[in-house]
C-alpha positions as CSV (number, residue, x, y, z in Angstrom):
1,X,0.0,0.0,0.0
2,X,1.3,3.2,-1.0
3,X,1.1,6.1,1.4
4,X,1.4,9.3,-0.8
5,X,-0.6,8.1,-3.3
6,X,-2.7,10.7,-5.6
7,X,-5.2,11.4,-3.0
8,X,-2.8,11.6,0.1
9,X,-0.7,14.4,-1.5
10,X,-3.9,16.0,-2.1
11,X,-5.2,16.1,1.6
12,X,-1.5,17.5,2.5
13,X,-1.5,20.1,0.0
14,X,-4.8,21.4,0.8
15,X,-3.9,21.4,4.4
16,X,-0.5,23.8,3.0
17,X,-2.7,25.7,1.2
18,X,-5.3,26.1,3.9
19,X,-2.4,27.0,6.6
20,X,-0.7,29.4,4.6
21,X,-3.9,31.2,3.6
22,X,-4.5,31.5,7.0
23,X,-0.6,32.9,8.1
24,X,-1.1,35.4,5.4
25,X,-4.9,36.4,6.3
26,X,-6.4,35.8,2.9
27,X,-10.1,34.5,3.8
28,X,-11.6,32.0,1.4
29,X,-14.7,31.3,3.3
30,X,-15.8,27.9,3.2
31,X,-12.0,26.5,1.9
32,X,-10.6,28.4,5.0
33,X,-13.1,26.9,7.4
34,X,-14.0,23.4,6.1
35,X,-12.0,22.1,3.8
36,X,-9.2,20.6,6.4
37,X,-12.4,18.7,8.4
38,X,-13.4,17.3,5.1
39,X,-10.4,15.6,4.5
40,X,-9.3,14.7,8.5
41,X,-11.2,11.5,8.3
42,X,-9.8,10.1,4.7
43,X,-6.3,11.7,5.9
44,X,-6.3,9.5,9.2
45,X,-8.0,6.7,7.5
46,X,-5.5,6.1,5.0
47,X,-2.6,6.8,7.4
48,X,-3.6,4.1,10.0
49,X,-4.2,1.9,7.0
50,X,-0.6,2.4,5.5
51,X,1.0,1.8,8.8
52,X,-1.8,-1.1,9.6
53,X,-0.7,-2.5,6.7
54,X,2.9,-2.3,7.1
55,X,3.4,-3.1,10.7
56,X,0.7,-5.6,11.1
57,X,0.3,-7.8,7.5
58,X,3.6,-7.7,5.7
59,X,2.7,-5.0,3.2
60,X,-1.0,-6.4,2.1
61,X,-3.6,-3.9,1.7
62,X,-5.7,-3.3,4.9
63,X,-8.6,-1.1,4.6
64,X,-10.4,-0.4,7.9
65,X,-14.2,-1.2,7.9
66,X,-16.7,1.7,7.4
67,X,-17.8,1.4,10.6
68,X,-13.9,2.4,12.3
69,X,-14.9,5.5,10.0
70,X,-18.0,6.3,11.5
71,X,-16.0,6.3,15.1
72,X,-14.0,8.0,14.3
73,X,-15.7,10.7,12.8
74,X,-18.1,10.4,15.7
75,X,-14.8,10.7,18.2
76,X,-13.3,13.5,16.5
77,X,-17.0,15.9,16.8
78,X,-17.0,15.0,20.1
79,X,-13.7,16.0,20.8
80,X,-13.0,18.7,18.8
81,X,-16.4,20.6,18.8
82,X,-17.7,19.7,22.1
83,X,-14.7,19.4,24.7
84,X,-11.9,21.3,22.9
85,X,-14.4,24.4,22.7
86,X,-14.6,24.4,26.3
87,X,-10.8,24.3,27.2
88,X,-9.1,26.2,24.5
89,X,-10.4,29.5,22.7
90,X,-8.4,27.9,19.6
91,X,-11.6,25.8,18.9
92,X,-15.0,26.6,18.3
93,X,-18.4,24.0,18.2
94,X,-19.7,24.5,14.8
95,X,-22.0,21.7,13.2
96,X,-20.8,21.8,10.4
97,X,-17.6,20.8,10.9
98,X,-19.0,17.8,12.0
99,X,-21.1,17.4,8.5
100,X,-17.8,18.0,6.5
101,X,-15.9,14.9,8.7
102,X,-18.8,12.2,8.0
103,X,-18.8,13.8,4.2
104,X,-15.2,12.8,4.4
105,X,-16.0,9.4,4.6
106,X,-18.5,9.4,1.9
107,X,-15.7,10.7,0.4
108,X,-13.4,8.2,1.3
109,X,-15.8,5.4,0.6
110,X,-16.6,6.5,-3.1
111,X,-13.1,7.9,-3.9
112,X,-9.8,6.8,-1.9
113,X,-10.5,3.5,-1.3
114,X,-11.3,2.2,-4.8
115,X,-8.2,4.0,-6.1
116,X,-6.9,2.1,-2.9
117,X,-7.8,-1.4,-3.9
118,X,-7.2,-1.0,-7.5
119,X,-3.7,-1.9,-7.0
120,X,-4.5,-4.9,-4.3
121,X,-2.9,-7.7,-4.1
122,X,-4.6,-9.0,-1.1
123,X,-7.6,-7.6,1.0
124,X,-7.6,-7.7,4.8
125,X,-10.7,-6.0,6.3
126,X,-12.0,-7.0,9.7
């Protein structure tokens, strides 16, 4: 399994992009505020998988289940809308924040993981 495959370098350029837009205050409304939560959960996905697939199955394609996805799409609105609001001024609760991480899986499920499995060997997928 590759890790920076065409999708991967995507995520991280859009995360440069988004970072340095915001270092040089240039405001591109809905890029600037949900574009990173859209890709957090294909991001993460496909770097667990990468190193799930390394570590654990010798290099054979592991792609998590849709509903590890779910969790953790579910983990990261609580944690990063509900409780991180409350600690750090850094954060704000917005909904739709959560919307763009389960869109990210939709995403994920209809875009990174075929291009994933098109170069499979062998599938693992508990």
């Amino acid at each position: 399994m590759k890790l920076f495959d065409t999708y991967f370098c995507f995520y991280i350029l859009s995360w440069i992009f988004i970072k340095l837009t915001r270092v040089y205050s240039i405001e591109i409304e809905y890029l600037n505020h949900y574009l990173t939560d859209f890709f957090a959960v294909p991001a993460m996905t496909h770097l667990g998988s990468c190193i799930i697939s390394r570590l654990k199955y010798n290099n054979q394609v592991y792609v998590y289940p849709t509903s590890y996805l779910v969790i953790t799409a579910f983990v990261l609105s609580i944690l990063l809308e509900f409780i991180m609001p409350k600690f750090s001024s850094n954060y704000t609760a917005d909904i739709l924040d959560v919307v763009c991480y389960f869109m990210g899986i939709v995403f994920y499920l209809k875009f990174h993981k075929p291009h994933v499995l098109e170069f499979k060997n062998k599938i693992i997928e508990y």
